[in-house]
Each structure stands twice: as C-alpha cells, then as structure tokens.
N, C-alpha and C positions, 0 to 999 in steps of 0.2 A: 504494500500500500504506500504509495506517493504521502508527502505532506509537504504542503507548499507553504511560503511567506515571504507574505509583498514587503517593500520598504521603500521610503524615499519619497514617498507624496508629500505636498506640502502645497502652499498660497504662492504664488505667481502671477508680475503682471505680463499684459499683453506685449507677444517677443519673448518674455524669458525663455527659461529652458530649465529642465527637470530629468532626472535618470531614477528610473525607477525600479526595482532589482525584485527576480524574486529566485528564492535559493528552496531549491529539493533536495527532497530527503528522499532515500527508501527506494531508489533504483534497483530493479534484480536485473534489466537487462544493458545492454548497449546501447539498441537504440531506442530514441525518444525524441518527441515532440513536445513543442510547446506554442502558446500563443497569449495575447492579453488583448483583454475586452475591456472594456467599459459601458458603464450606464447612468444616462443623464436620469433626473427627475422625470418621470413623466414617459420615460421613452424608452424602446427596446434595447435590452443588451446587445452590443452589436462587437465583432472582431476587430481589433484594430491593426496586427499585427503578428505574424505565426513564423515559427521557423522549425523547420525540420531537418538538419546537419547531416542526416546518412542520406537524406535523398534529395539531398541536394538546394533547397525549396526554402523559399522564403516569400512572405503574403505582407501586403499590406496597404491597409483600405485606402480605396482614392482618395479620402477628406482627407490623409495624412503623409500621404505619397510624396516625400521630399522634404520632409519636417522630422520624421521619426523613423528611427531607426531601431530593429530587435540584432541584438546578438547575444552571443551563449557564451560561458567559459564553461567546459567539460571539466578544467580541475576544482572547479569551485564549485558544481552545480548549480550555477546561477542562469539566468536569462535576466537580458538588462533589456530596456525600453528607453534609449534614450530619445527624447522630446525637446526640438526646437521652436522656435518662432508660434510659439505658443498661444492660441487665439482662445478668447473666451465660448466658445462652443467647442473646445477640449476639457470644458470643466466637466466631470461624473468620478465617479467612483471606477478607478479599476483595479480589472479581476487578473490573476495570472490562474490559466489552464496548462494542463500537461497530463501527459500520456507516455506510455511505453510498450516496447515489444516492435519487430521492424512489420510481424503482419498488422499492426490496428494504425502503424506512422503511416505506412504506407496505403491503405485501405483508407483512411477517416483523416489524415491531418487536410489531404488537401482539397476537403471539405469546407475546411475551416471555421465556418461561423454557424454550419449548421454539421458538424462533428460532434460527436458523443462525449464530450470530454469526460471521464469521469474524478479526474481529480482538479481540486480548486485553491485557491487562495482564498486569506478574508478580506481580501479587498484594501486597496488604499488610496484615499481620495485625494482629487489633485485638482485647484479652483484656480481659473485664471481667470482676474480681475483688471478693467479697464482703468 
C-alpha cells in the first residue's frame, strides 16, 4: 500500500511561483506513476499534471502547459510540481495521485484524469492572490 504526502502549498501573488512535493512510501514495484490534480470550490477535480518515467510519458493540462512542470527523483521518492507565473485561477487544493506495477502504469496512467488512481494525498492548498 502507497502512502502519499503533499508539501509546499502556500499564499502567492499573481506571477509567483510554488514547488510542491509529494514523497511515497511503500513501493513493492519498479514501476510507477504518478500525477497531481487539483480542485477549485465549486468545481471538478481535474489533472493537472502526470508523469510516468518507464514509459516514457508525461501529461499536462492545457491551462498549465508552459507554466508547470512535474518531475520525479527515484532516490527520494518524491514527484515535484513545480508552478510558475502563477494566475489566480490556479488557486484549489491539490491532490498528489500514484500508482504502481508496469501492467496498471501502462494500462490506466495515460488515462490520466479519468485513471483509477487508487492511492492519494491529503491534499495541499495553494491560493494565488491579485
């Protein structure tokens, strides 16, 4: 069983920039996916961001395409979400998702937003203000 945790949300104005980390636990295999979502008030959770390192594969939503970037350190078990030029409709709470095993990475990651993730974060919120 995964156990994920977020870190690194915080207040930001418009243009900053935020890196937000979330580090796993409890790997049994090699490969793994991961991804991070967020969810405004009001509105659906949506993907913002997924990386899958054995197959090659990296996602990320058009709202954010050229502002944010996911990467992984394998010895750290981390996935980072680093976030630039930060607009106030990047404010929500986000989630880090992850998965393991190369048949469900490959099968479900590049799915993405609608993949079965079954392991989660508890979320950390991140507000950019005008």
């Amino acid at each position: 069983r995964l156990q994920l945790h977020e870190s690194g949300g915080g207040s930001v104005e418009v243009g900053g920039s935020l890196t937000l980390s979330c580090e796993v636990s409890g790997y049994r295999y090699d490969a793994n996916c991961s991804a991070w979502f967020r969810q405004a008030p009001g509105k659906l959770r949506e993907v913002v961001a997924g990386i899958y390192t054995g197959g090659g594969a990296t996602y990320y939503a058009d709202s954010v395409k050229g502002r944010f970037t996911i990467s992984q350190d394998d010895a750290k078990s981390t996935v980072y979400l680093q976030m630039n030029s930060l607009k106030p409709e990047d404010t929500a709470m986000y989630y880090c998702a992850a998965d393991e095993g190369k048949y469900w990475c490959d099968t479900y990651a590049p799915k993405w937003n609608d993949a079965p993730w079954n392991y989660w974060g508890q979320g950390t919120q991140v507000t950019v203000s005008s």
